[in-house]
MMTF fields as JSON, N, C-alpha, C and O atoms, coordinates in Angstrom:
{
  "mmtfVersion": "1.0.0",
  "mmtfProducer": "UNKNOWN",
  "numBonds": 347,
  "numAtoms": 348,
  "numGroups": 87,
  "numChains": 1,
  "numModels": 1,
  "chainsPerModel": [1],
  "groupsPerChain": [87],
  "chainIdList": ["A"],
  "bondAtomList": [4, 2, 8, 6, 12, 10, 16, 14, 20, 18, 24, 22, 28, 26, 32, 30, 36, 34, 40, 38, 44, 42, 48, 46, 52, 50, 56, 54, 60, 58, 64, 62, 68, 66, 72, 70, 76, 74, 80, 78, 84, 82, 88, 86, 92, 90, 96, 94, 100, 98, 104, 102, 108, 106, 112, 110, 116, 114, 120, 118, 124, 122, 128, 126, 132, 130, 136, 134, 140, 138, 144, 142, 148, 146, 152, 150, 156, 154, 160, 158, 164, 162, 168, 166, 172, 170, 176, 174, 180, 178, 184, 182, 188, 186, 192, 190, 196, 194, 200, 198, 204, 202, 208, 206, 212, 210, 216, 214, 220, 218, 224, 222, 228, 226, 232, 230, 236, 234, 240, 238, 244, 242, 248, 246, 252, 250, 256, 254, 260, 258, 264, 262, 268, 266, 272, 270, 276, 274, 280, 278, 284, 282, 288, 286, 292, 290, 296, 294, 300, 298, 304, 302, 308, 306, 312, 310, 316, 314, 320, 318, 324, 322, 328, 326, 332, 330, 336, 334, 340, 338, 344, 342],
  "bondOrderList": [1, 1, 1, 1, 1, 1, 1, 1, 1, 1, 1, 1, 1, 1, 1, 1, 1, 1, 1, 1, 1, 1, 1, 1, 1, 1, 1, 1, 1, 1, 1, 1, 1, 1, 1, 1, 1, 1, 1, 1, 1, 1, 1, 1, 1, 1, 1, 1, 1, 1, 1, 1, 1, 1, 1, 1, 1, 1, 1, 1, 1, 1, 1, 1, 1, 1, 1, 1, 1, 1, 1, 1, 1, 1, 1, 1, 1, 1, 1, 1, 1, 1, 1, 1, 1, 1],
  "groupList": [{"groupName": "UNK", "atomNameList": ["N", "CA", "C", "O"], "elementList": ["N", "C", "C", "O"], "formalChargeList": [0, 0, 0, 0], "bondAtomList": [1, 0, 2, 1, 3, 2], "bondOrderList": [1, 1, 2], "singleLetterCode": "X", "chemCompType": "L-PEPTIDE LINKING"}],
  "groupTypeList": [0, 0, 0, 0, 0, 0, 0, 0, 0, 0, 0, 0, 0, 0, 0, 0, 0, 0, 0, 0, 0, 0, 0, 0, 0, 0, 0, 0, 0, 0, 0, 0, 0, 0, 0, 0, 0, 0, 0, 0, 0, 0, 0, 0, 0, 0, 0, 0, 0, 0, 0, 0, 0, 0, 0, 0, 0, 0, 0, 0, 0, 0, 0, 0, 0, 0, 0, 0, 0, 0, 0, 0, 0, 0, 0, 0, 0, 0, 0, 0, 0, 0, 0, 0, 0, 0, 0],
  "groupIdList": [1, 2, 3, 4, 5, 6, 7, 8, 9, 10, 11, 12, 13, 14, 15, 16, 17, 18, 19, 20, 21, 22, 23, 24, 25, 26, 27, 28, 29, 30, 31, 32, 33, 34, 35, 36, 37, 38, 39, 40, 41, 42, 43, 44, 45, 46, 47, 48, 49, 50, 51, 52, 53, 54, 55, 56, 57, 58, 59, 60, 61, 62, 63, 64, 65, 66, 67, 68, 69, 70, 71, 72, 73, 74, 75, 76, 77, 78, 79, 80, 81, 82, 83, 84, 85, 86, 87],
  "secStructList": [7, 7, 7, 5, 7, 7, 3, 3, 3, 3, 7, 1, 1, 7, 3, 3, 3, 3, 3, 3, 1, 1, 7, 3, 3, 7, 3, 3, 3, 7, 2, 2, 2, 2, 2, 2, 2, 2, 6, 6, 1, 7, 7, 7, 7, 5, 7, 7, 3, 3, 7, 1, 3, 3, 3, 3, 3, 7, 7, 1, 1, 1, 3, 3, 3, 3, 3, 3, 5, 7, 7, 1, 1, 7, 1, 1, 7, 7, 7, 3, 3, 3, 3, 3, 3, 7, 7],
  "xCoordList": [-103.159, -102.607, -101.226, -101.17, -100.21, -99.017, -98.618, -98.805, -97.951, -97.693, -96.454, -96.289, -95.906, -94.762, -95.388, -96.141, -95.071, -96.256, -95.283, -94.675, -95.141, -94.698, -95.835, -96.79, -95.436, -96.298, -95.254, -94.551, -95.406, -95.121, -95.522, -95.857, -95.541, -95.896, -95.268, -94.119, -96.255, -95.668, -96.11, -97.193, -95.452, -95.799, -95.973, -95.719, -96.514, -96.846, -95.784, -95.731, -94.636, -93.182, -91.984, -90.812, -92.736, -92.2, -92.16, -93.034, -90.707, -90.75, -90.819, -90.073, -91.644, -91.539, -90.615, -91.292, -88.85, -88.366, -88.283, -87.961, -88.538, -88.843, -88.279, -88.573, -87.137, -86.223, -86.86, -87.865, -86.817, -87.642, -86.561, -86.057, -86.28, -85.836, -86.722, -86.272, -88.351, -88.744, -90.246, -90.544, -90.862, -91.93, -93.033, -93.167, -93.964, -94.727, -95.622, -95.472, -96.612, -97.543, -96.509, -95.754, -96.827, -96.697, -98.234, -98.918, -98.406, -99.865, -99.344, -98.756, -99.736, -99.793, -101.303, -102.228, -101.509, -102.782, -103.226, -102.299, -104.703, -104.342, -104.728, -104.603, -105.084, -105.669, -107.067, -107.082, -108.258, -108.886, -108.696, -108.993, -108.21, -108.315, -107.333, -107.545, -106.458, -105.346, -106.347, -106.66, -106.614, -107.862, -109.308, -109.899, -109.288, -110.258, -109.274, -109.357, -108.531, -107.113, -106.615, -106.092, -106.967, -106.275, -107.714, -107.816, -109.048, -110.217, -110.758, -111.989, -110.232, -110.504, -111.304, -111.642, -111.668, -113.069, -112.746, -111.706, -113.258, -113.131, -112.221, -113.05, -111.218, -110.209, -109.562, -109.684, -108.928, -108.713, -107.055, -106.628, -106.277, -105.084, -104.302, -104.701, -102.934, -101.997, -100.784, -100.214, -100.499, -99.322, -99.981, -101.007, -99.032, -99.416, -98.307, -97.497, -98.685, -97.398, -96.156, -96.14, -94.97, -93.608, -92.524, -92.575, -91.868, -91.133, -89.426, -89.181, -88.655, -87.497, -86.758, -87.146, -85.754, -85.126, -85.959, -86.125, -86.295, -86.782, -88.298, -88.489, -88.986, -90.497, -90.332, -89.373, -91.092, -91.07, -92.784, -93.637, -92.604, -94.472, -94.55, -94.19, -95.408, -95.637, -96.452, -96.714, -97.431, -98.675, -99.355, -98.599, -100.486, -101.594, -101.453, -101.058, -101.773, -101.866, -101.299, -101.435, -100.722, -99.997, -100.943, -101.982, -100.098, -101.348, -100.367, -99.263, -101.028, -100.175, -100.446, -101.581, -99.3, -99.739, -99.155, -98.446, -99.586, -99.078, -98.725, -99.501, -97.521, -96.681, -96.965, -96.481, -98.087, -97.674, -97.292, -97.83, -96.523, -95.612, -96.255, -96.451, -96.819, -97.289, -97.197, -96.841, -97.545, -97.399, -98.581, -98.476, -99.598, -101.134, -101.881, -102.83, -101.498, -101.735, -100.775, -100.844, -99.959, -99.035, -97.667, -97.058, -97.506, -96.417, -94.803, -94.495, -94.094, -92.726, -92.57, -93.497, -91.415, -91.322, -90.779, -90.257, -91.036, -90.655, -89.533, -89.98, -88.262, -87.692, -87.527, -86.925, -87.84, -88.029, -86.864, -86.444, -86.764, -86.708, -87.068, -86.427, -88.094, -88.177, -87.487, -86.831, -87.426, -87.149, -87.554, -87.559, -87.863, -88.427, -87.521, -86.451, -87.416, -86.595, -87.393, -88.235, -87.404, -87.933, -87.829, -86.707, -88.425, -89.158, -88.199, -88.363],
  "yCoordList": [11.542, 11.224, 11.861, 13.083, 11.243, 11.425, 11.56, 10.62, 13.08, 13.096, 14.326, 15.212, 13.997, 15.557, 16.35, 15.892, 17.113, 18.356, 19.676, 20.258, 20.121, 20.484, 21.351, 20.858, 22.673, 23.239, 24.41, 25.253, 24.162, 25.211, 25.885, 25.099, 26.932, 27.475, 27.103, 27.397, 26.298, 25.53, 25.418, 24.935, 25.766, 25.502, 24.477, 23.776, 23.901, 22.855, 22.167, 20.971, 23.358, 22.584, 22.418, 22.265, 22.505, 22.256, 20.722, 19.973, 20.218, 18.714, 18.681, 19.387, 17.929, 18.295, 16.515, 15.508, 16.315, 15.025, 15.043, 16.064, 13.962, 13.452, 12.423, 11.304, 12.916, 11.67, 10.718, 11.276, 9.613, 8.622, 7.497, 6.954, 7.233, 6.038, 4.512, 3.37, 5.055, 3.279, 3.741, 4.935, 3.089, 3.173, 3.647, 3.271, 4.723, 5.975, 6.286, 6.104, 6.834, 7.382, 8.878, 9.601, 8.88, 10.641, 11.499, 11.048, 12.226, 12.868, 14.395, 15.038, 14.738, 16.346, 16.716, 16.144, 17.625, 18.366, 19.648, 20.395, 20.196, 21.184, 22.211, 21.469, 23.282, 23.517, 22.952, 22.357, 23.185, 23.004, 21.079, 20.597, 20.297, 18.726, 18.452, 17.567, 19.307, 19.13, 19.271, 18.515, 20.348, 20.879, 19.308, 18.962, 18.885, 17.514, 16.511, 15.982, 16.161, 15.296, 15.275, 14.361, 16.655, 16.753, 16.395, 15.682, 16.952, 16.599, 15.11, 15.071, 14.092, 13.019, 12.405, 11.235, 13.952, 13.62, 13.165, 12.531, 13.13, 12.229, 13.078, 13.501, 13.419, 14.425, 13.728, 12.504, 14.332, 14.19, 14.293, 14.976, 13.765, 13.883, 13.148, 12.076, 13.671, 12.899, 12.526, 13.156, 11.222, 10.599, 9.259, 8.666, 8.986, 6.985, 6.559, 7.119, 5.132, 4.781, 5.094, 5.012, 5.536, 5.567, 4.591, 4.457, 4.147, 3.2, 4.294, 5.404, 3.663, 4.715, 4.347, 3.385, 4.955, 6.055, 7.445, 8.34, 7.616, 8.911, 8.825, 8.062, 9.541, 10.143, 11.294, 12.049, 11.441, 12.798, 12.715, 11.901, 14.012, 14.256, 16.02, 16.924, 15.972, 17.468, 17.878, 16.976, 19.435, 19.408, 19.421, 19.354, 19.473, 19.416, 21.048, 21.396, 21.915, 23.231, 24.278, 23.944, 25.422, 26.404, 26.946, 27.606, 26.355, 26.866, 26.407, 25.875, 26.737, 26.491, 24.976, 24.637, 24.034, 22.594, 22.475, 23.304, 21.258, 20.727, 19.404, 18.642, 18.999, 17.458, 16.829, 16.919, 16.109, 15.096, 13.715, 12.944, 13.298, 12.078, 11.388, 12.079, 10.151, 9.409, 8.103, 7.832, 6.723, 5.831, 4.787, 3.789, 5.485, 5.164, 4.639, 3.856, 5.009, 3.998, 2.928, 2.422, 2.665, 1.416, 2.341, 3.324, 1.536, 1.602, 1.935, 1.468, 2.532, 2.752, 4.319, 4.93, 4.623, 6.213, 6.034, 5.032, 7.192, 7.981, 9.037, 10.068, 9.192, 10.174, 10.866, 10.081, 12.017, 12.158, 13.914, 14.706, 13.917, 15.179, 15.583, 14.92, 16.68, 17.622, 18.463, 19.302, 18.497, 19.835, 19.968, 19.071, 21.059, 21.788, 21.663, 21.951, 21.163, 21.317, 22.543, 21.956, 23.706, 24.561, 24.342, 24.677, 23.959, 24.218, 24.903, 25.32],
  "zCoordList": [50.735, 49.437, 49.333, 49.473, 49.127, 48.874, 47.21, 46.437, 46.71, 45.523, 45.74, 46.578, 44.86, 44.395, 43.071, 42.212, 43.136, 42.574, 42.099, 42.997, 40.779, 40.324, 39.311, 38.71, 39.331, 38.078, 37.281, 37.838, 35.821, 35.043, 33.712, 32.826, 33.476, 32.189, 30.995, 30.666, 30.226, 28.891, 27.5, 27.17, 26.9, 25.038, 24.984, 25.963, 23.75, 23.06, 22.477, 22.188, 22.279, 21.889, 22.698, 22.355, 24.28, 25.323, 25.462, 25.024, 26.322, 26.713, 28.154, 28.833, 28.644, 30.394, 30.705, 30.499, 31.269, 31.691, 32.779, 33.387, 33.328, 34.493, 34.589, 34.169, 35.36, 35.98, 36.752, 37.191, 37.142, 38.375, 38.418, 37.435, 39.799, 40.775, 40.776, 40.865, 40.62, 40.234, 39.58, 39.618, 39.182, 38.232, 39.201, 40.366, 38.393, 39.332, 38.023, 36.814, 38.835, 37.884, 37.36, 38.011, 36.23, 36.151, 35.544, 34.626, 35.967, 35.359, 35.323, 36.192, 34.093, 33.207, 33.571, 32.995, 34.479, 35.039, 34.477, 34.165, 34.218, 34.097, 35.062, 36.037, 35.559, 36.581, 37.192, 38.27, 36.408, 36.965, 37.287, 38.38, 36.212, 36.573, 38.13, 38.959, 38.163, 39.577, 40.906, 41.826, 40.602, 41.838, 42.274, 43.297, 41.005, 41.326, 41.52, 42.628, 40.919, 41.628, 43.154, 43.791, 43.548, 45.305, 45.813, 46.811, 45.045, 46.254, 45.715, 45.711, 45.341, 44.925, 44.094, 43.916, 43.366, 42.142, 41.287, 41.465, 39.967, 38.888, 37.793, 36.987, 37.483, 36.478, 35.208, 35.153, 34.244, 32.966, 33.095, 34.026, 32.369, 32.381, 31.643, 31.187, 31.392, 30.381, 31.187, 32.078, 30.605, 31.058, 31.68, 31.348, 32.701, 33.082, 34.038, 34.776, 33.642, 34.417, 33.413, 32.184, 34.44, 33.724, 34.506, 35.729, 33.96, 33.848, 34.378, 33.906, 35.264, 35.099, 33.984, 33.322, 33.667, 34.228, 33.567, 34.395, 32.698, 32.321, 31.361, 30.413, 31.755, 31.095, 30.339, 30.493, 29.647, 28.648, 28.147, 27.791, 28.377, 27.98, 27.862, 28.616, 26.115, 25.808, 26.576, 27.372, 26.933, 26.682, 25.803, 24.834, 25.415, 24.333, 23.973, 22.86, 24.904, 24.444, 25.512, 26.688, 25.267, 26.183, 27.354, 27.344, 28.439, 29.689, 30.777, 30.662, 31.8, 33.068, 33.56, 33.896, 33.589, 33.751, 35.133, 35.702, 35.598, 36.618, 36.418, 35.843, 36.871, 37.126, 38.625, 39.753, 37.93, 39.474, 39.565, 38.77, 40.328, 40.73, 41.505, 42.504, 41.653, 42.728, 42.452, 41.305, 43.599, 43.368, 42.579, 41.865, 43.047, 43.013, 44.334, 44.301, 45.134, 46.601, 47.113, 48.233, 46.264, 46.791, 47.563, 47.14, 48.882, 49.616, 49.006, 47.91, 49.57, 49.431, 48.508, 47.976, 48.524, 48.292, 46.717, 46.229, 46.138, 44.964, 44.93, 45.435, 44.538, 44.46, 43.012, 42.279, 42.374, 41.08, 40.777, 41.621, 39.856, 39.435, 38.153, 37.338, 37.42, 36.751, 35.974, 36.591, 34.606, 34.095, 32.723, 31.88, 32.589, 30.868, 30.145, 30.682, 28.514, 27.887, 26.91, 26.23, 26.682, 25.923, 24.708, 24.327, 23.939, 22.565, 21.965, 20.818]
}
């Protein structure tokens, strides 16, 4: 499974943008749902498909999240970039 993977510590009045080159899943993880995400189990998560040029997604509540980028199984690459806008 191919994904870019990003994690950071975030408020609720945090914005997490996410630049993207062509339309990609984005998913807001939280620990334990990431950990079933890499072993292919069944996990909970926010976000979807995003559309470029840019995504924006809060979290629900202050905790350590993870950003992941992927295609969903379909062929060809993703180039993305990340960043917090702090609350």
């Amino acid at each position: 499974m191919n994904f870019l993977h990003y994690n950071f510590q975030l408020n609720t009045i945090d914005v997490v943008e996410v630049t993207l080159n062509t339309v990609a899943n984005v998913r807001l993880l939280d620990p334990t749902n990431f950990l079933y995400y890499q072993n292919g189990r069944k996990y909970k998560h926010f976000g979807g498909a995003a559309k470029p040029p840019k995504f924006t997604i809060s979290p629900p509540y202050k905790g350590s999240w993870n950003v992941v980028i992927d295609l969903a199984g379909l062929s060809g690459d993703v180039n993305a970039s990340v960043k917090v806008i702090r609350g």
